[in-house]
C-alpha positions as CSV (number, residue, x, y, z in Angstrom):
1,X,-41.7,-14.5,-35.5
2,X,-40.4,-11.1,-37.0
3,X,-38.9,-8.5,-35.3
4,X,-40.0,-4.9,-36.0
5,X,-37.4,-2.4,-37.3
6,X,-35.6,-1.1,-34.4
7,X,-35.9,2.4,-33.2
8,X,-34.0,4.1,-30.7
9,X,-33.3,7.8,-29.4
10,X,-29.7,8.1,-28.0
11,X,-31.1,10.5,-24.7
12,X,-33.0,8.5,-23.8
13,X,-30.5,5.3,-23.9
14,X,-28.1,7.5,-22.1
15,X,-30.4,7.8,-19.0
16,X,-30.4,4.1,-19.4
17,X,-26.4,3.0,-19.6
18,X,-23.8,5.6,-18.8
19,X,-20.6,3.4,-19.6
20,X,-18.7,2.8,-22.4
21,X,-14.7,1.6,-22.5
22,X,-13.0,5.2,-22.5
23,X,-15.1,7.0,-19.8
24,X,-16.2,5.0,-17.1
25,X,-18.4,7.6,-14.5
26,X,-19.1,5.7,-10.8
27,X,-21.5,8.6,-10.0
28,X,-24.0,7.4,-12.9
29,X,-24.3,3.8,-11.5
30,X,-26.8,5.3,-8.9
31,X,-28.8,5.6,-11.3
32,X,-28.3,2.7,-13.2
33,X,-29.1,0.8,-10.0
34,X,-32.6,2.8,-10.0
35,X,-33.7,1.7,-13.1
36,X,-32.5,-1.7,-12.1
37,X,-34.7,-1.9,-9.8
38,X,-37.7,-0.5,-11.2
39,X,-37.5,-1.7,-14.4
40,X,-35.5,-5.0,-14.3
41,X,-38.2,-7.5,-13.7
42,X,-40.6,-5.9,-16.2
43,X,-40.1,-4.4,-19.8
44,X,-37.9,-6.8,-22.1
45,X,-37.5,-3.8,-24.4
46,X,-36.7,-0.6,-22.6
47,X,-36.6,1.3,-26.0
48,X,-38.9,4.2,-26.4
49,X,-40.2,3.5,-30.1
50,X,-42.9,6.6,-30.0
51,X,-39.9,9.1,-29.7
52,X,-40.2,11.9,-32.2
53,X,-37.0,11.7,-32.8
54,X,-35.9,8.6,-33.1
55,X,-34.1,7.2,-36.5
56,X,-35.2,3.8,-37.5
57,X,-32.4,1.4,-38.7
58,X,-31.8,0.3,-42.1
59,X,-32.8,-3.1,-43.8
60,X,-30.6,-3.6,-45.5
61,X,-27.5,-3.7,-44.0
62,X,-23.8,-4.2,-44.6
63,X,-21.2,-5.5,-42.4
64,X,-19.3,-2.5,-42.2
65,X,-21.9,-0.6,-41.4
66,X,-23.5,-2.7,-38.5
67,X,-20.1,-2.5,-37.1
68,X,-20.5,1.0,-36.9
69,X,-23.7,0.8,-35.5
70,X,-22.4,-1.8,-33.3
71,X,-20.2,0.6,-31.5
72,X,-23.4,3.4,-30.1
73,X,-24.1,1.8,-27.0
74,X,-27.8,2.7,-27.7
75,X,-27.8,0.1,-30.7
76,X,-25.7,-2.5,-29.7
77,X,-27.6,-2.3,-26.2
78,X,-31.4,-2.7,-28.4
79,X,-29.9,-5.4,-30.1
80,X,-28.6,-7.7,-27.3
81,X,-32.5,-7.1,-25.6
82,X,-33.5,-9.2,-28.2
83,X,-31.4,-12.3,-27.2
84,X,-32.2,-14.6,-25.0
85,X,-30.5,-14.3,-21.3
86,X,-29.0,-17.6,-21.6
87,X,-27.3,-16.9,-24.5
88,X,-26.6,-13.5,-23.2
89,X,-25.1,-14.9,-20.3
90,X,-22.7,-17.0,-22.4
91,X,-21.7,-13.6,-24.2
92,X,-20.1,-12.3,-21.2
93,X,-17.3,-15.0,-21.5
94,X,-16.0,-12.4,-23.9
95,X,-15.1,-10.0,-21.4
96,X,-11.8,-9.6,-19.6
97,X,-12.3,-9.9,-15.4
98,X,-11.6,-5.6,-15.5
99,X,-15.2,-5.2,-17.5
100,X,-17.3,-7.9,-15.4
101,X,-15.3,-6.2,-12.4
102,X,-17.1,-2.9,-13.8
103,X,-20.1,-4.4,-14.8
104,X,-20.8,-5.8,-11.2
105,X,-20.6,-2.3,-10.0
106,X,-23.4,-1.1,-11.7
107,X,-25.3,-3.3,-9.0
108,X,-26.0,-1.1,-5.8
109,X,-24.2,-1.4,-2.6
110,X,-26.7,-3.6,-0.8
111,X,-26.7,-5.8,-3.7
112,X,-23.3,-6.4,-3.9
113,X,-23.1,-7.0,-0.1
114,X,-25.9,-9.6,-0.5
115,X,-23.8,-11.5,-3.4
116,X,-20.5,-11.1,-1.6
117,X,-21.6,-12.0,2.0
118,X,-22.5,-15.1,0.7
119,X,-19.6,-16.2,-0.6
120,X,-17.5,-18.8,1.1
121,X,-15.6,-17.9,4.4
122,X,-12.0,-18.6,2.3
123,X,-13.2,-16.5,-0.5
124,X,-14.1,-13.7,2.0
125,X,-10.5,-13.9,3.7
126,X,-9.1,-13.5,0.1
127,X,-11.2,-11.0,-0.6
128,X,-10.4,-8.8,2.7
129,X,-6.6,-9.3,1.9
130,X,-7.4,-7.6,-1.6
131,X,-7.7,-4.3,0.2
132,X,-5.5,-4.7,3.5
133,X,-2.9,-6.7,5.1
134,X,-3.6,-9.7,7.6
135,X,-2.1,-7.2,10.2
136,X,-4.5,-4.5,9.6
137,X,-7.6,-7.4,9.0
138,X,-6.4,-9.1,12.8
139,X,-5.9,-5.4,14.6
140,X,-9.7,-4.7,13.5
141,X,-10.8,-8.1,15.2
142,X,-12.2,-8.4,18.7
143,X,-10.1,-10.6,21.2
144,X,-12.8,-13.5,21.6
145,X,-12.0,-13.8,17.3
146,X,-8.2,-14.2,17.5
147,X,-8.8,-16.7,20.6
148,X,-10.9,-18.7,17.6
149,X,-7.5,-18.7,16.1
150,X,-5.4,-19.7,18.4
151,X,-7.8,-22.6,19.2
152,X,-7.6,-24.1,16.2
153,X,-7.0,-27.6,16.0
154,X,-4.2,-26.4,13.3
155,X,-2.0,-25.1,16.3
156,X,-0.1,-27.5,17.3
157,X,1.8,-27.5,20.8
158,X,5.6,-28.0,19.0
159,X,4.2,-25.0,16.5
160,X,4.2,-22.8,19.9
161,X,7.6,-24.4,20.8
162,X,8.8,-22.7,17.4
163,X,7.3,-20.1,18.0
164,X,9.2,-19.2,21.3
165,X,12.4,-21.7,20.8
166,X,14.7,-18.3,20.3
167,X,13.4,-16.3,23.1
168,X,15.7,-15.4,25.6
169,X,16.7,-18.2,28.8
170,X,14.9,-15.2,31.0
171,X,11.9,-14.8,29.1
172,X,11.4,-18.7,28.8
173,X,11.7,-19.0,32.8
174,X,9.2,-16.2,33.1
175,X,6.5,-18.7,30.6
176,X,7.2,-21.5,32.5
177,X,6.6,-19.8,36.1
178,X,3.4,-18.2,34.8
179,X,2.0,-21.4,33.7
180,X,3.4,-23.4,36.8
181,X,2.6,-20.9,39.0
182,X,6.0,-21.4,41.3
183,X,9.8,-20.6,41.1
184,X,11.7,-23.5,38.8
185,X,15.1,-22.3,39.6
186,X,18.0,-22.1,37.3
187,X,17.7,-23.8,34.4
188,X,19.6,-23.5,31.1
189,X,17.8,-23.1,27.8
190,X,17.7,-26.5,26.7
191,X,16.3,-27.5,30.5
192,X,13.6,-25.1,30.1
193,X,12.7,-26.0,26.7
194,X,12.3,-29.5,27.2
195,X,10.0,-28.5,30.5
196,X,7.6,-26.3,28.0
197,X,7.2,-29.6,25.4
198,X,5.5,-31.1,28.3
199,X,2.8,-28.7,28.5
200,X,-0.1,-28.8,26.9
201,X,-1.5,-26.6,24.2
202,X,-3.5,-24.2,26.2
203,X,-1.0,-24.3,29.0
204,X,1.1,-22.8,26.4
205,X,-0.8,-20.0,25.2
206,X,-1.9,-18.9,28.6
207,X,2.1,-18.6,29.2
208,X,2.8,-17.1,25.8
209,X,0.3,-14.1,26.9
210,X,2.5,-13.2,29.6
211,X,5.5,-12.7,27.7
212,X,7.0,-8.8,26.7
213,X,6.3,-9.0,23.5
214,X,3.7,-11.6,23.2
215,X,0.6,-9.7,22.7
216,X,-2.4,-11.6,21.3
217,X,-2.0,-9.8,17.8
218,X,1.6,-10.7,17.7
219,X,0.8,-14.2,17.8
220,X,-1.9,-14.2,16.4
221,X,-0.2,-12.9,13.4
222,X,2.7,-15.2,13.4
223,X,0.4,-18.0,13.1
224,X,-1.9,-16.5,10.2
225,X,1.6,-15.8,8.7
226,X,2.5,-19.2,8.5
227,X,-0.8,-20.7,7.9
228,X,-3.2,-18.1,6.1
229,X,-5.8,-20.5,6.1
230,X,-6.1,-19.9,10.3
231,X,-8.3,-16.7,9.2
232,X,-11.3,-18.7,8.6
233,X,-11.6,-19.6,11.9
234,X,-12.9,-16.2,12.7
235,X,-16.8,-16.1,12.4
236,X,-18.4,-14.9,9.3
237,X,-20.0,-12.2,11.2
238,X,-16.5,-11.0,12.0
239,X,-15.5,-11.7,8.3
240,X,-18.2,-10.0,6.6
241,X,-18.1,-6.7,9.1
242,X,-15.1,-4.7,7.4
243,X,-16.6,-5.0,4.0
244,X,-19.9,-2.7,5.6
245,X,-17.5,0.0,5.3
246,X,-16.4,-0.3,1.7
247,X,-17.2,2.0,-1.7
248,X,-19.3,0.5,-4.3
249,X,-16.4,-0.3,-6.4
250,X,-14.3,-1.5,-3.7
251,X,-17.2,-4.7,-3.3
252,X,-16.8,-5.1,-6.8
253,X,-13.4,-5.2,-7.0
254,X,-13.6,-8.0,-4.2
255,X,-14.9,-10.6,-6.4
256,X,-11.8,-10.0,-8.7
257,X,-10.7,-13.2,-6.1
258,X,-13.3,-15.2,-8.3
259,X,-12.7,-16.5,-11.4
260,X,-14.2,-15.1,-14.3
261,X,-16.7,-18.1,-14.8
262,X,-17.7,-17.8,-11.4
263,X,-18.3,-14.5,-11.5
264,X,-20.3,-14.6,-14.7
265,X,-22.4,-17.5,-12.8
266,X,-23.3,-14.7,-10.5
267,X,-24.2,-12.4,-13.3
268,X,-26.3,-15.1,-14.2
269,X,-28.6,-14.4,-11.5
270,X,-29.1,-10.7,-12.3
271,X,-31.9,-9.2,-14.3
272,X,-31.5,-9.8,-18.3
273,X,-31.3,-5.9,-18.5
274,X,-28.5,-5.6,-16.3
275,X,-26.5,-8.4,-17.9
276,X,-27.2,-6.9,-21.4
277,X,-25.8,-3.7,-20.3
278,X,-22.5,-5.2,-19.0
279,X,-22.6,-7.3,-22.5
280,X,-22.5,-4.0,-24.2
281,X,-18.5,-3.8,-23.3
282,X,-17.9,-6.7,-25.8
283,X,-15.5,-5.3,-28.3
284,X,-18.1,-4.4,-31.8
285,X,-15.7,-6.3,-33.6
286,X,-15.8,-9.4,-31.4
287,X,-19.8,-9.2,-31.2
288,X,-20.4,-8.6,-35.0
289,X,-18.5,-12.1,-35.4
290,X,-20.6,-13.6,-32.7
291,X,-24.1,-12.0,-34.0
292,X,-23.2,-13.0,-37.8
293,X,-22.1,-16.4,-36.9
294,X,-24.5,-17.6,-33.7
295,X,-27.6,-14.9,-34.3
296,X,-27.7,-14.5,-38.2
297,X,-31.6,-15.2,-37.9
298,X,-32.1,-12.2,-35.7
299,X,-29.8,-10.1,-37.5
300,X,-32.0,-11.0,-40.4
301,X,-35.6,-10.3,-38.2
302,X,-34.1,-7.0,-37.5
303,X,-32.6,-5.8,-40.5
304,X,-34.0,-8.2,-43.5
């Protein structure tokens, strides 16, 4: 079937798509995410043909001269409308993670919260350590998560034995009284150590607590130190809380963790007029070589 001639009018585009590779403006993806929403799952051709001043493209049509057109955003965004969303999907693989990164924060804070809290608990972790440390992430955690930590099946009872092997002779005695509940004497070092490999796992936490310097962050966070994987033993309720207080591009950013053929599977999901405007960051040059070679049909529809 033939195309008509394309018309556009560059205003009106501009209300549309407020990005291009030299200016990038945060404050117009609010209302990018406006006409998302109103417009995503309706028009397939968002182009205002009855404008009075609109220029129609030429027929006939030299390379040189598409590229040129290639690079107004209004064009090269009236042209990728007419593909397919499959095969626009498969454009984005032409995009560096910085530009799907930007792209995906075209999408509105709720959205992005929806995509991202559904991720896997290890991705989340990864995520969160993006944009803090795993001190700041544990200090922001309520008790009854870092005791999900410590009662991982991870922790081992000679791991807590490392953990306190070069603590003082006093400070060991104190542990072992707390958890025995009665005087043991004096013991040397070694004699108490070999006492505390005796006890049990929780014994050993519940005497770790009552040391100076043992606070439940402290060792919570030598144990996430040596095993970073121990932070998805915290709920995902916990997990997904600090990201409620994140900007719009900061959830973006977050998926950076993803690779980039996991993020474009995402983008996969999003309406075709969304995933033609984050296609519209494809280098002209790079999508002229793609249109001529995969598209030359509707290159021809369009300007044959």
């Amino acid at each position: 079937m033939r195309i008509s001639p394309l018309t556009y009018n560059f205003t009106l585009m501009s209300q549309y798509y407020e990005l291009n590779t030299s200016r990038v403006n945060l404050k117009a993806y609010a209302s990018i995410d406006e006409v998302t929403d109103k417009n995503a799952s309706a028009a397939t051709n968002p182009i205002n043909a009855s404008s009075t001043s609109s220029t129609t493209l030429s027929k006939k049509i030299d390379n040189e001269t598409l590229l040129t057109l290639l690079s107004r955003l209004d064009t090269q965004f009236a042209i990728l409308m007419h593909i397919d969303k499959p095969d626009l999907v498969l454009l984005l693989n032409l995009l560096d993670k910085d530009k799907l990164i930007i792209g995906l924060s075209m999408l509105s804070i709720p959205k992005l919260l929806n995509l991202l809290l559904g991720l896997p608990k290890d991705i989340l972790v990864k995520a969160l350590l993006l944009h803090m440390s795993q001190a700041t992430l544990l200090s922001m955690m309520p008790q009854k998560e870092l005791f999900r930590i410590l009662n991982s099946f991870k922790i081992r009872e000679n791991m807590i034995i490392d953990l306190i092997r070069n603590q003082p002779t006093h400070i060991l005695i104190q542990l072992l009284e707390s958890v025995l509940g009665e005087s043991i004497g004096a013991l040397n070092h070694n004699q108490v150590l070999k006492k505390l490999e005796t006890l049990n796992k929780r014994q050993l936490l519940e005497g770790l607590l009552t040391l100076p310097s043992g606070s439940l962050l402290e060792i919570t966070l030598y144990f996430t130190n040596k095993d970073q994987s121990l932070l998805t033993e915290m709920s995902r309720d916990a997990l997904s809380r600090p990201f409620y207080g994140f900007s719009k591009f900061m959830l973006a950013q977050s998926f950076g963790v993803l690779e980039n053929s996991e993020i474009i599977k995402i983008m996969s999901t999003l309406p075709k007029e969304l995933v033609a405007r984050v296609a519209c960051m494809i280098d002209p040059n790079e999508l002229l070589k793609v249109l001529t070679t995969k598209f030359p049909n509707l290159l021809a529809a369009i300007f044959g």
